[in-house]
VOVEX-197091 format. One record per residue: chain; residue number from 1; x, y, z of N, C-alpha, C in turn. Coordinates in steps of 0.2 Angstrom, whole numbers, plus 5000, padded with zeros to 4 digits. Atoms other than C-alpha are relative to their C-alpha. Layout:
! residues N
  lovo  vexdren  n_c1  n_c2  n_c3  ca_c1  ca_c2  ca_c3  c_c1  c_c2  c_c3
     A      NUM     X     Y     Z      X      Y      Z     X     Y     Z
...
END
This chain:
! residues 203
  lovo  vexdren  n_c1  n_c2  n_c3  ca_c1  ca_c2  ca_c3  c_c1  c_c2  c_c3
     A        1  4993  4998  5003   5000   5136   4837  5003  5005  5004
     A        2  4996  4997  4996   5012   5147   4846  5001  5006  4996
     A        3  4999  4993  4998   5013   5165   4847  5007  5001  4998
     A        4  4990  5001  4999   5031   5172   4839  5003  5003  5008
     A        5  4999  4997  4994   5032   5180   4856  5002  4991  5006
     A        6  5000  5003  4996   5029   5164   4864  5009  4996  4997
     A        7  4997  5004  5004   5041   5155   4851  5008  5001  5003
     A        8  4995  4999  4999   5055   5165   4855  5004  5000  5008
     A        9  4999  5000  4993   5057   5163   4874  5005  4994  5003
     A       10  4994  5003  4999   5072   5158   4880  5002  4993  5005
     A       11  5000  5006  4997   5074   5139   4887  4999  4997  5006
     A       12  4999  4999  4990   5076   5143   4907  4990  5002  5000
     A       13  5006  4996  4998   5059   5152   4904  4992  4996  4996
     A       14  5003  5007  5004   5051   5138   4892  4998  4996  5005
     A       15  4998  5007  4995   5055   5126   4905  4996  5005  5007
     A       16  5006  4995  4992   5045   5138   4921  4994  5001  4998
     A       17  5006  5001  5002   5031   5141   4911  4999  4992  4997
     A       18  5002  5006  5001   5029   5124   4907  4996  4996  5005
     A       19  5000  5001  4993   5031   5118   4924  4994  5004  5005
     A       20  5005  4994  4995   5018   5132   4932  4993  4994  4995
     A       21  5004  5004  5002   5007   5124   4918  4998  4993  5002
     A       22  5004  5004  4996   5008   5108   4926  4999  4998  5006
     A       23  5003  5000  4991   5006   5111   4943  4995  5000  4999
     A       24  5007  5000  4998   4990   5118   4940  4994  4995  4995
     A       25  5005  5007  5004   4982   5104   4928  5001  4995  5007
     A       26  5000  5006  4995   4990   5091   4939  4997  5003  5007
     A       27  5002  5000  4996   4983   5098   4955  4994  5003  4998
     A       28  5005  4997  5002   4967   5105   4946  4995  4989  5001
     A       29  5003  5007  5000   4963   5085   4941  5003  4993  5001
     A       30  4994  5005  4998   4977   5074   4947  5004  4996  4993
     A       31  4995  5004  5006   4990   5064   4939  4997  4996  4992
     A       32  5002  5003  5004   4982   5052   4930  4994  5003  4994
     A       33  5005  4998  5004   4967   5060   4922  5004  5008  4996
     A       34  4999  4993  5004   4978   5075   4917  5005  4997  4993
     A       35  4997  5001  5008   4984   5077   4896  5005  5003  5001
     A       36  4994  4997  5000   4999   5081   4892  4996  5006  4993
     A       37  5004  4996  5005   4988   5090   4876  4999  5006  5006
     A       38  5001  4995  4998   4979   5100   4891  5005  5005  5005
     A       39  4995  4997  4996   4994   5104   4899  5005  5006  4994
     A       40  4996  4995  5005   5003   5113   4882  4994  5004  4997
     A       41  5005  4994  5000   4986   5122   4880  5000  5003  5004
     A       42  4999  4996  4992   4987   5128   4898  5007  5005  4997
     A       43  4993  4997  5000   5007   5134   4893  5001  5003  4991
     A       44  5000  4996  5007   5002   5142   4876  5004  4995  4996
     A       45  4997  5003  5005   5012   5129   4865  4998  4995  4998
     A       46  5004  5005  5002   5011   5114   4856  5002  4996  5002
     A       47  4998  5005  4998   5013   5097   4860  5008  4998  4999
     A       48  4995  5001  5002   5028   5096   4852  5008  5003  5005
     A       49  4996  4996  4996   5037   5108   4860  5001  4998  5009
     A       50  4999  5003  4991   5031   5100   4877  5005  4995  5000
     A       51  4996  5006  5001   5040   5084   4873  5006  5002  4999
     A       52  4992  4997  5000   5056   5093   4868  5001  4999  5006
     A       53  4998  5001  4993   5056   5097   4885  5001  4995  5006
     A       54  5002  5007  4994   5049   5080   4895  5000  4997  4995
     A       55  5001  5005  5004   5049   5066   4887  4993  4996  4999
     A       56  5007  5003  4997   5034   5060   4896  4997  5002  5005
     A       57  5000  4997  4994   5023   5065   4908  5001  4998  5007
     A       58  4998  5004  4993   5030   5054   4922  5007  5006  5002
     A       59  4995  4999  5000   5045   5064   4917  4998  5007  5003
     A       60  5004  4991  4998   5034   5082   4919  4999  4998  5007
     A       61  5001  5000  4993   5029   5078   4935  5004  5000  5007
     A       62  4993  5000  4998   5045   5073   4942  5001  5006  5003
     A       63  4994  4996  5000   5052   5087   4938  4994  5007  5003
     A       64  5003  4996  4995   5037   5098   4945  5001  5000  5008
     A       65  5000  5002  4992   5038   5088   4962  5008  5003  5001
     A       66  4993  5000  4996   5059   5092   4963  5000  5007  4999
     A       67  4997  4991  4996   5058   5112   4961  4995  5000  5007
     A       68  5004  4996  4993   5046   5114   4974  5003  4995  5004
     A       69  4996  5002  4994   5054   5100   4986  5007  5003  5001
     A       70  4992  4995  4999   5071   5110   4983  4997  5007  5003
     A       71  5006  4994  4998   5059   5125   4988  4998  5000  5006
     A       72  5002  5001  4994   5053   5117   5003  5007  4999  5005
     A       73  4994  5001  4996   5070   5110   5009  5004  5005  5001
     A       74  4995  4993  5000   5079   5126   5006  4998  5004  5006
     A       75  5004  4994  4996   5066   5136   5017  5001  4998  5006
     A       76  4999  5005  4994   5067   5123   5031  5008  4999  5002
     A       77  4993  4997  4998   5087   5123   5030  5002  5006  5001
     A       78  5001  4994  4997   5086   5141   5030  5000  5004  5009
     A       79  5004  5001  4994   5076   5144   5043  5005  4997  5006
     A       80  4997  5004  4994   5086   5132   5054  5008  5004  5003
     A       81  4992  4999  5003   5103   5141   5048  5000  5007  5004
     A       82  5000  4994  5002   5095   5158   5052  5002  5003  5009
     A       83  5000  4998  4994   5098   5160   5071  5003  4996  5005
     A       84  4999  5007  4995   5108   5150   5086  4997  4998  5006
     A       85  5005  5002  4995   5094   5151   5099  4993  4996  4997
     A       86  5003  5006  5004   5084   5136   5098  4991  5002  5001
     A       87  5007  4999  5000   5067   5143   5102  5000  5004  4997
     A       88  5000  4997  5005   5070   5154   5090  4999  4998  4993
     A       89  5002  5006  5005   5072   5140   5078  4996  4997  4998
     A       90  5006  5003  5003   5058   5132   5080  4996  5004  4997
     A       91  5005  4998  5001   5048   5144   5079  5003  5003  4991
     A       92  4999  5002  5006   5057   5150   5062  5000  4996  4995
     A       93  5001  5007  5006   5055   5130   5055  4993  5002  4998
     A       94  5007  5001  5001   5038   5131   5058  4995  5007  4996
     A       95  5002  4995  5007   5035   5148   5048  5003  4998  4994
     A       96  4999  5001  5007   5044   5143   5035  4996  4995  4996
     A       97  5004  5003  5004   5033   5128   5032  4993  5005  4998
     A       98  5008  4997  4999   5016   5139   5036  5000  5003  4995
     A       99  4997  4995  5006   5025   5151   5022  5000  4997  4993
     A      100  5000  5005  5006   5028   5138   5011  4992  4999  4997
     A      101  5007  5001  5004   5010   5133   5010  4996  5006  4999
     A      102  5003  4996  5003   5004   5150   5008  5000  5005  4991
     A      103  4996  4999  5007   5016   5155   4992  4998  4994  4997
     A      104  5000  5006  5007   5014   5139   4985  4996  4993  5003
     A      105  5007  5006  4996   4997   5129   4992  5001  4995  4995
     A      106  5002  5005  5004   4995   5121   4977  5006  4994  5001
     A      107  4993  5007  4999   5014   5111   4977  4998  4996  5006
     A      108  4998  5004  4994   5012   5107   4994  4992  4994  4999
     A      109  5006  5005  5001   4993   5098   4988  5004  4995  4996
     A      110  4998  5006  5005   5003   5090   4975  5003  4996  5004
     A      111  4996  5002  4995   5016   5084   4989  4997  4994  5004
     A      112  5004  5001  4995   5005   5079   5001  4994  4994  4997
     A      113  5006  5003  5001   4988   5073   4993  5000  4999  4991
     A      114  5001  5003  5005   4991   5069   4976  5001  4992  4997
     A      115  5004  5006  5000   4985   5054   4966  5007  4995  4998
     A      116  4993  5004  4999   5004   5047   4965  5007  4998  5001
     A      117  4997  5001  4995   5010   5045   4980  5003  4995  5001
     A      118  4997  5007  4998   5013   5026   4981  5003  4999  4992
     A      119  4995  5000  5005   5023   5028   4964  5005  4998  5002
     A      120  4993  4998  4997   5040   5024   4969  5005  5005  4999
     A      121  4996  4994  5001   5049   5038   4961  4999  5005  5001
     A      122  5002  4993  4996   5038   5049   4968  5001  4999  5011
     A      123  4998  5002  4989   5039   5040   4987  5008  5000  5002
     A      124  4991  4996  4999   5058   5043   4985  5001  5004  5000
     A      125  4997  4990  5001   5059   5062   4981  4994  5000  5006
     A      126  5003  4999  4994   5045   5062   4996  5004  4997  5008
     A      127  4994  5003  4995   5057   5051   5007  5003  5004  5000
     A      128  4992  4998  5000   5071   5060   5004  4997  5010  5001
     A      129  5004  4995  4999   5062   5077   5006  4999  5000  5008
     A      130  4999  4998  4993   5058   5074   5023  5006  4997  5003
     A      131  4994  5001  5002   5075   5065   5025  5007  5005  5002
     A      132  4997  4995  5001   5083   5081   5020  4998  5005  5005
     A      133  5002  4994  4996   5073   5092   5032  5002  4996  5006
     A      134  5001  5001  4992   5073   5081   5047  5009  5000  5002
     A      135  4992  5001  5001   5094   5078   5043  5001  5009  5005
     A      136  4995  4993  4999   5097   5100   5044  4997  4999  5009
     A      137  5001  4998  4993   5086   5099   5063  5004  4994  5004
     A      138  4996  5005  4996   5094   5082   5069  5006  5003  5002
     A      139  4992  5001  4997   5113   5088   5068  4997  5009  5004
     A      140  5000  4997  4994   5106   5103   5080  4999  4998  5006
     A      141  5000  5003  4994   5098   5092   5092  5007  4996  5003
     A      142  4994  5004  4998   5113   5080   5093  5005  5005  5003
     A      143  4994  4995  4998   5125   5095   5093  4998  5003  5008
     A      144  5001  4996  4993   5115   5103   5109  5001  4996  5003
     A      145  5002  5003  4995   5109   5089   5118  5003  4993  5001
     A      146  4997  5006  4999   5123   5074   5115  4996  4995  4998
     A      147  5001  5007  5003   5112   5060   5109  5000  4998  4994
     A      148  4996  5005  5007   5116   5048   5097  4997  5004  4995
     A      149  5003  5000  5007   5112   5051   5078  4994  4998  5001
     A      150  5006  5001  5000   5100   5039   5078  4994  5003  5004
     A      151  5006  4997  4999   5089   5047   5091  4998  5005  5000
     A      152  5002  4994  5002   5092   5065   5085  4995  4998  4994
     A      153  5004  4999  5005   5085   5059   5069  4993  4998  5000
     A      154  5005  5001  4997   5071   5051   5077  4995  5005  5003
     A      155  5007  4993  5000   5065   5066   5085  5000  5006  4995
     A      156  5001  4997  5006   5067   5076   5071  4999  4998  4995
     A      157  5007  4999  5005   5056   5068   5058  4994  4999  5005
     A      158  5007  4999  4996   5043   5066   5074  4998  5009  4998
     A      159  5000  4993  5000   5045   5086   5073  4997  5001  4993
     A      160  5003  5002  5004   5043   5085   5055  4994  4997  4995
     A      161  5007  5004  4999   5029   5074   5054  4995  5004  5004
     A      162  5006  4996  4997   5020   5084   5065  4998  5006  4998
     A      163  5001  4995  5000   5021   5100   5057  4999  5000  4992
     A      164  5005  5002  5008   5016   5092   5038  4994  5000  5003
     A      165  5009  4998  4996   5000   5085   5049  4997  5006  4999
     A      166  5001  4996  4997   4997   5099   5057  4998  5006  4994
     A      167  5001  4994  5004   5000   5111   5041  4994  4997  4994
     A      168  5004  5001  5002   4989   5100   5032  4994  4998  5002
     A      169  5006  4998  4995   4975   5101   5043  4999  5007  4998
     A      170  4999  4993  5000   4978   5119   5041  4995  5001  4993
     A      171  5003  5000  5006   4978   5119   5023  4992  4998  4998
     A      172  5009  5004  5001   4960   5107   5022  4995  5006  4999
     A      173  5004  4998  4998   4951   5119   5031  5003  5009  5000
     A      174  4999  4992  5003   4957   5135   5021  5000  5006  5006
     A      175  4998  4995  4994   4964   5145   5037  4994  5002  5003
     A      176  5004  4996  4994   4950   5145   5048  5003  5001  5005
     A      177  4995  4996  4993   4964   5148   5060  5005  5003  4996
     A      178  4993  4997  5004   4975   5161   5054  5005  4998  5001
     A      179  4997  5002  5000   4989   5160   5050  5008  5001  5006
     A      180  4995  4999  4994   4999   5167   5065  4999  4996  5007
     A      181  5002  5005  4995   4988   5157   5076  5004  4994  5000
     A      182  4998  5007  5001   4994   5141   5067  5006  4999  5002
     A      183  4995  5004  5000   5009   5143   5068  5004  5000  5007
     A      184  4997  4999  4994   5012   5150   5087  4996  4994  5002
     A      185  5003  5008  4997   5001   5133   5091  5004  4996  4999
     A      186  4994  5001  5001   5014   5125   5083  5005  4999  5001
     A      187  4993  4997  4994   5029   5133   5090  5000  4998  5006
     A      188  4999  5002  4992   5023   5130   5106  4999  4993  5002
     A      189  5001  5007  4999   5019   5112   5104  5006  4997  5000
     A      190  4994  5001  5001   5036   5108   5097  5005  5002  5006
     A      191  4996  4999  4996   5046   5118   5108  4999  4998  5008
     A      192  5000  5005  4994   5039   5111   5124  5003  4994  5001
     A      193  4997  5005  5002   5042   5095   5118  5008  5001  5001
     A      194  4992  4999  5000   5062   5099   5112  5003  5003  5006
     A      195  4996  4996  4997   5065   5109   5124  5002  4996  5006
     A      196  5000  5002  4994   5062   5097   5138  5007  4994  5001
     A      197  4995  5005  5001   5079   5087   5132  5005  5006  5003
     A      198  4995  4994  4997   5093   5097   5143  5007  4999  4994
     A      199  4994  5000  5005   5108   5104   5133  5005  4996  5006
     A      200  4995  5002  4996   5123   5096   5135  5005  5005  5001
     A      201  4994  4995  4996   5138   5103   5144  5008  5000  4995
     A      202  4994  4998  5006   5152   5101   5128  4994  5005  4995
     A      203  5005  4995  5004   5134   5113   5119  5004  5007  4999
END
């Protein structure tokens, strides 16, 4: 039964502690094996009240996996937005990811290694998630260095791609390399690579 404290909490805030609740079930024992019962014990309510909110828990998860990808893509467009020297950039993207998985490990487990991945409704908000991020660093390559779309955006999900790996390595083995280590190993991986494409002369 619910708390009148609990009872009264204003619908924005319903909806965040609900959501925080099912992060940590779902990434405690993944999708499938998690209740939606032990998810509104987790969030102090009752079942009833969880289903006002979601309809179902395909619908909960969803909606956990799309704040933290807006979370992720934000940091990652930030970051790219945040300076116009490009070795500055990278090395900006790639703390924002490092950043990301220290504020919010658990999302990025659910992201990355959760048990419904080959869902499709979850492999489209995972598409379009890296998509969105490789999208804000493409139109800087093209912009600097003239080459088409297609192959800005080609090497900006390689970029991308590398720096999920790379953070997911990271993550596994619960920072045996710190965190400033990983990410200037990173930075200079990257930036070697990008950099060795010469700006163009309309840049």
């Amino acid at each position: 039964m619910e708390s009148d404290k609990n009872a009264r909490l204003p619908r924005d805030e319903r909806r965040a502690q609900l959501l925080t609740a099912a992060l940590e079930v779902f990434t405690s024992v993944g999708y499938h094996a998690a209740a939606m019962d032990e998810i509104a014990d987790r969030a102090n309510v009752s079942k009833p009240v969880l289903y006002q909110h979601f309809p179902s828990k395909l619908h909960l998860y969803l909606a956990v996996l799309d704040i933290h990808i807006d979370s992720l893509v934000f940091a990652i467009q930030k970051a790219i937005a945040s300076t116009q020297n490009n070795n500055d950039r990278v090395r900006a993207t790639v703390e924002a990811y490092f950043g990301f998985i220290e504020s919010e490990g658990e999302a990025f487990r659910l992201l990355f290694e959760g048990d419904m991945n080959q869902e499709p409704q979850v492999r489209e908000r995972l598409n379009r998630m890296t998509y969105d991020c490789a999208a804000a660093i493409s139109a800087v390559i093209s912009l600097d260095t003239g080459l088409s779309k297609n192959d800005s955006m080609m090497l900006a999900v390689g970029i991308i791609g590398n720096v999920q790996s790379a953070a997911r390595h990271w993550l596994e083995r619960d920072g045996k390399i710190d965190h400033k280590s990983a990410n200037e190993l990173m930075m200079n991986l990257i930036w070697r690579g990008i950099s060795g494409f010469p700006k163009s002369t309309r840049a």
